[in-house]
C-alpha angles and dihedrals in degrees: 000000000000144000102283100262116161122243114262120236096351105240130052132227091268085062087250113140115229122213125193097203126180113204102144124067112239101266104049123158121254095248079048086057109040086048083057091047101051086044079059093055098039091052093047089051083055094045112026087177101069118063116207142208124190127206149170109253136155121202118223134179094228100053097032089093100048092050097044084053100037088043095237097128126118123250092248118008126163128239126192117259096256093068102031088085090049100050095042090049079039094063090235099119137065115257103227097172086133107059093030089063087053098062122096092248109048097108093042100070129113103246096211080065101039080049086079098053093040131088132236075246089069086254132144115229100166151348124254129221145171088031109186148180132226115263147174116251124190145183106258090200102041079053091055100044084048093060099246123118110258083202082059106059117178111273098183142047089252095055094045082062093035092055105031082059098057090048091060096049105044096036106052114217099027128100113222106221123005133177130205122258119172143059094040083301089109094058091047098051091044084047086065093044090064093044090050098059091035108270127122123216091217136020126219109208125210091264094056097260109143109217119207113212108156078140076086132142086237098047083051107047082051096063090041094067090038081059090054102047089052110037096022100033105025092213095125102086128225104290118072103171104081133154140183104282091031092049088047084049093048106044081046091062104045103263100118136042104197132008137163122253143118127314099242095045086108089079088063090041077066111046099029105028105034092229117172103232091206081077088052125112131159134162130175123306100248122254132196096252082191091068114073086203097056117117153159121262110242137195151127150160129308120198108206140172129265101252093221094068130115112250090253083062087042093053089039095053088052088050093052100041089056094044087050110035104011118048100049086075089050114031119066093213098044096048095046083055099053089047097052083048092045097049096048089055094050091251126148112277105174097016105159105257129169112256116260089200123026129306090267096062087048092059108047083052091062087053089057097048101039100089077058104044112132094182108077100250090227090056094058093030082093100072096021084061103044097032101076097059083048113103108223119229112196119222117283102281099226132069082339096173105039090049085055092049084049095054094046092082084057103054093046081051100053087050093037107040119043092196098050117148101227091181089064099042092044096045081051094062091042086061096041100041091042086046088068101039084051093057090045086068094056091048 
């Protein structure tokens, strides 16, 4: 596995066309990358046409433009759904309308998915996979030395308190419940919080104008119960500055009992983090059932298509992202042979994901892997059973990522300082967030 570095030229004097694609993160374990490396193999059997490298590569906001610019991108690479919009509107991605609508599932898809890889101009810029929604994960054994029944997770706000404080006061050392809050992780889970209970973080009116109102009844009655399992409760630990690898790395090593994240994080707990997934247990986020705009958070990946390469790259990049992502949820016999791969290198075979297509091809899929499954199906039952009365939010449209950063020093405030003035904080982010947002219109 090599530095990302995109493929010149694009073709080579055989007439084969050569791809430089990034599906794993850096850091991946060995199995992760020998079951890489055998999917490699198998895609170019199948198109001995396309020649294929496979690398390590990590997208991030703050390089993207340098690379684009300097052509060191990768051929394919993936970006979270909070960006994938942007960039396409942005002109920074490939369109490839034409060879998605040649694959064998592009009327299939689930449209509210597909939203986040197409333009305000109807076109397609990339294809999404591993959508999730936020959960709730928890350790099944700490549950159990605690006294609490790992089969009865908690389904409300008030059994979430009621058991992470039990936890702390009956398993010395772990924090019952624990929330992210760094890094921009704070915002996000917060983010879910509100949408939980039916608030929204930003408005978009009629005319387009995106409003931004954290300074909300809902944000607030989130922190507010953040405030109480921690000062009132004391079920929060001792760390409060967490964010998405060192809460994986904490809750891994039994140092948490509970913590908010998506609902596939189970699949990293695993490669980087050597969790036994025996031990693993997540359900639903709760949400306020008596609020008909209560949901769920939503989001995912998105693999797209370096927008610098020739339209035989483009097509061969399609080819390769549905090969890879796509037709495992589809196809019997390709998904029976990423599961048997999956499973030898100690992958997540059956981790809880949100459906591309509808509930009945999600289901069909789960037939396929389950002589394969390595989660215990009763440990993830929980979610796969709640989460599909459960109505999906996506992420707030605008700044997303900066309004999440902001409201990170919120969140550490509200865990750090007893007395913190939440109205002033809130109403903070509300003027810098809508300042951007404000200087995106006179551009």
């Amino acid at each position: 596995m090599l530095s990302a570095c995109s493929s010149d030229g694009g073709s080579s004097s055989n007439g084969q066309v050569n791809l430089v694609v990034a599906p794993v993160l850096p850091g991946a374990t060995e199995d992760a990358l020998k079951t890489l490396n055998t999917r490699v193999k198998e895609f170019e059997k199948k198109n001995p046409d396309i020649h294929v490298k496979a690398i390590e590569y990590q997208w991030t906001a703050s390089t993207f433009a340098a690379e684009l610019a300097g052509g060191t991108l990768p051929d394919v690479f993936n970006v979270p759904f909070t960006d994938s919009k942007t960039l396409a509107n942005n002109g920074q991605l490939a369109d490839i309308t034409t060879p998605f609508k040649q694959t064998s599932t592009a009327d299939k898809w689930n449209k509210t998915v597909l939203n986040v890889a197409t333009g305000d101009n109807g076109k397609i810029y990339g294809i999404p996979w591993g959508p999730y929604a936020m959960a709730l994960s928890y350790n099944r054994d700490i549950f159990t030395q605690a006294g609490l029944d790992p089969d009865k997770p908690p389904t409300t706000l008030d059994e979430i308190e009621a058991d992470a404080k039990t936890i702390s006061e009956k398993v010395p050392g772990v924090a019952g419940y624990m929330q992210m809050t760094k890094d921009s992780t704070g915002g996000w889970n917060l983010a879910t919080s509100t949408y939980a209970l039916g608030g929204r973080l930003e408005s978009t009116g009629s005319d387009g104008k995106v409003t931004v109102k954290t300074d909300n009844d809902q944000t607030k009655q989130a922190l507010a119960w953040l405030k109480k399992l921690r000062w009132d409760d004391n079920s929060m630990g001792s760390n409060f500055l967490w964010d998405w690898s060192g809460i994986n790395q904490g809750f891994a090593s039994g140092k948490i009992g509970m913590y908010m994240s998506g609902s596939d994080v189970v699949g990293s707990l695993m490669q980087t983090n050597g969790f036994d997934p025996s031990k693993y247990g997540v359900t639903t986020y709760p949400i306020d059932t008596s609020n008909g705009k209560a949901g769920i958070l939503s989001g995912g990946n998105v693999d797209v298509v370096n927008v610098k390469d020739t339209p035989e790259q483009i097509a061969a990049a399609v080819k390769w992202i549905d090969f890879y992502r796509t037709q495992p949820q589809v196809d019997e016999s390709d998904a029976v042979t990423l599961a048997k791969s999956n499973k030898a290198g100690n992958q997540a075979v059956n981790a809880p994901t949100l459906p591309l297509f509808d509930k009945a091809t999600w289901q069909q899929y789960q037939t396929w892997i389950k002589p394969y499954a390595n989660i215990p199906a009763g440990n993830v039952k929980p979610f796969n059973d709640g989460i599909f009365s459960q109505t999906i939010i996506p992420e707030p449209p605008a700044h997303t990522q900066d309004l999440y950063a902001a409201l990170d020093s919120v969140v550490q405030a509200v865990l750090t300082d007893k007395n913190a003035d939440v109205d002033t904080l809130l109403k903070g982010v509300d003027t810098k967030i809508q300042a951007l947002i404000d200087a995106d219109a006179k551009k």
